[in-house]
C-alpha positions, -999 to +999 in steps of 0.1 A: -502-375-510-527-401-513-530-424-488-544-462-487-574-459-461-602-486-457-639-471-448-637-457-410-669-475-403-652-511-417-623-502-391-646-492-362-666-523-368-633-545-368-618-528-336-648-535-317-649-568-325-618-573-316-618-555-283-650-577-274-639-609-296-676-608-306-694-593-332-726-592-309-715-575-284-693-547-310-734-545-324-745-535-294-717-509-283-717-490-321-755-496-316-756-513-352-763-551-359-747-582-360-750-585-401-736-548-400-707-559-386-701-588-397-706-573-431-680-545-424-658-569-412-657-590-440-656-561-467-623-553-447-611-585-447-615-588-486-596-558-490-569-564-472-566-596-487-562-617-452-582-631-427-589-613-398-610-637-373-616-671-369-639-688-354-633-693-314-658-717-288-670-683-281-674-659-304-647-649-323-608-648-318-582-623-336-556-647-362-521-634-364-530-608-385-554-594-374-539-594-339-510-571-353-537-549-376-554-541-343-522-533-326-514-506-349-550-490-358-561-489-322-538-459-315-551-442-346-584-443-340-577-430-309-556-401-322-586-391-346-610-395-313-591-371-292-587-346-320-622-347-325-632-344-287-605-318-290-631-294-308-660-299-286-672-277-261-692-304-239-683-341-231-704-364-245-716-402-252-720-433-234-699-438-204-703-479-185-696-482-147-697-516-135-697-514-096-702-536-066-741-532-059-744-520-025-717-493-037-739-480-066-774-484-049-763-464-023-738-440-034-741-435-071-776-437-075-786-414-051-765-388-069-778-399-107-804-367-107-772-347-097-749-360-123-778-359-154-781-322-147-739-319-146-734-340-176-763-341-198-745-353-228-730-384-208-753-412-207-742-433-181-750-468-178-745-479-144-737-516-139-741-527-103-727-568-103-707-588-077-688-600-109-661-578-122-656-562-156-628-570-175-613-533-182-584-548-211-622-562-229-640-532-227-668-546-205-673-509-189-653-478-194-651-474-152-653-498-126-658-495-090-636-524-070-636-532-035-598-538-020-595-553+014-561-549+017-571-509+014-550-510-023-550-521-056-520-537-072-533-517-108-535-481-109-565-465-093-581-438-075-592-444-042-628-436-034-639-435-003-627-458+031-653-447+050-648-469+086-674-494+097-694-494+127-728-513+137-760-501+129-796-512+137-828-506+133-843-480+162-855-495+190-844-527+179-816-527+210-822-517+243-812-479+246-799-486+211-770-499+225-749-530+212-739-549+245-716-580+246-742-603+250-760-590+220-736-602+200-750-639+208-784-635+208-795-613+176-790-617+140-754-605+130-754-591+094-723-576+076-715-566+041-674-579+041-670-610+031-651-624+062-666-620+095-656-586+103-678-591+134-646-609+151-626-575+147-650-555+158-655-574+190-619-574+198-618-535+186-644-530+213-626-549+242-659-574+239-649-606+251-668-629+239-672-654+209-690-641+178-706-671+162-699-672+127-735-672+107-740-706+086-746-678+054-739-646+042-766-626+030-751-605+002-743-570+017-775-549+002-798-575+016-782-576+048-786-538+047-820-538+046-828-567+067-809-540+097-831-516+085-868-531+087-856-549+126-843-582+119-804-579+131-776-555+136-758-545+106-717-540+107-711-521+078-690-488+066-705-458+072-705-448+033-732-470+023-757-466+058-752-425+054-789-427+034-806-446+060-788-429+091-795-395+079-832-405+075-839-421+111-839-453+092-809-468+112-788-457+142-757-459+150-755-491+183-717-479+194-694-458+187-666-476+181-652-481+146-626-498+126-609-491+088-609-522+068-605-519+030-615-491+007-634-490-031-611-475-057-621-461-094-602-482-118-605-467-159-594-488-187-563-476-207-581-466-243-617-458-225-596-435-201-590-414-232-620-405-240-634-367-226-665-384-214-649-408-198-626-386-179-655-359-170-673-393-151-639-402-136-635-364-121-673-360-115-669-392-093-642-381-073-654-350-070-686-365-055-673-390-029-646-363-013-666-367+020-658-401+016-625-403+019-622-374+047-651-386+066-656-366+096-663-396+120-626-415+134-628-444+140-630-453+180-612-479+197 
């Protein structure tokens, strides 16, 4: 039978807008411009007859109808993008991982070479920002969030909770050795955002008062000030592996505590998607060491 279908482009152009409530940002995902959209968009809206935007403080916002139009061609679209992935041999497209920087300098990063020669028709655009996505707006396709509690209250897949010890430069301590009294004379770094230098002490049996720093040098920084001699670093063992393996840092004691964890988070439509999923298992598949880490925590 005949049925009453708009141009797929219009309708692509009109759920990305939506998704983003922007017709800037729906440019730059279907890698078109604003006018295209907007022109789309508007074409659509003449057909149908109603209106689907209106102007918001920014960018745009969905009107009643258009809220319920999106409700019911999103799941079609998606229906005619996993039939169509359904047919190909190899994942492919863009894939957007927003991540907590230290995470993605030090663990993603180091594994890009690895993952362009896995997935060659994935082009991943890694995101590394201390300010999160919003998954349910499409603002990356995977994100990589710390939990301190060691849990997130959304569905996730946990990553690695590597335990955290102290590190230092070598030769920066005496016998590269932490000692009680070091902990009020040299420069304490960390890369929590509490001062995870009070549970360690008391995980050691240290007594003594860890002064709190007046500031907190973000945790990459911090990383690196350790590593060229200006402090010790208390930090999980996931994101010093690089610099430990390459005589960069050592490990000052032995003693270690589990505090939090990073999970994989995917949002509900993106999560659909074959190259989407290929980067979800990829990821997993490259942190397993992570989350079995051969050094147990002491004390």
């Amino acid at each position: 039978m005949s049925r009453t279908l708009p141009p797929l482009n219009a309708l692509r152009a009109f759920e990305a807008a939506a998704r983003h409530e922007s017709f800037s940002r729906a440019a730059e995902e279907l890698g078109v411009s604003h006018s295209a959209i907007s022109r789309h968009v508007r074409g659509l809206e003449a057909r149908l007859g109603v209106h689907l935007f209106r102007d918001a403080s920014r960018g745009v916002a969905l009107t009643a109808e258009g809220g319920h139009y999106l409700t019911r061609i999103t799941p079609a679209l998606d229906v005619i993008s996993e039939a169509t992935e359904g047919l190909t041999d190899a994942p492919a497209g863009r894939v957007v991982v927003n991540s907590e920087p230290l995470f993605a300098a030090k663990i993603v990063i180091p594994l890009l070479s690895k993952f362009q020669r896995d997935l060659p028709d994935i082009e991943l655009r890694l995101v590394g920002s201390n300010e999160l996505a919003d998954l349910d707006r499409f603002e990356a396709d995977l994100a990589i969030r710390y939990a301190k509690t060691g849990h997130l209250d959304e569905p996730s897949d946990l990553l690695s909770n590597a335990a955290i010890y102290p590190f230092a430069a070598p030769g920066y301590l005496k016998d590269d050795t932490l000692r009680p009294e070091d902990l009020t004379r040299v420069p304490l770094f960390r890369d929590r955002g509490s001062n995870i230098w009070v549970d360690w002490a008391a995980h050691a049996g240290f007594d003594v008062d860890v002064p709190d720093p007046p500031w907190r040098m973000r945790a990459a920084l911090a990383l690196e000030a350790a590593v060229h001699g200006a402090g010790v670093y208390l930090g999980a063992a996931d994101g010093t592996h690089l610099d430990e393996t390459a005589g960069r840092l050592v490990r000052v004691s032995q003693v270690g505590f589990r505090q939090g964890s990073f999970h994989l988070l995917a949002s509900g439509q993106a999560g659909r998607r074959k190259a989407v999923r290929s980067v979800r298992a990829w990821l997993l598949e490259h942190t397993r060491a992570l989350r079995t880490h051969e050094d147990q925590p002491n004390g």
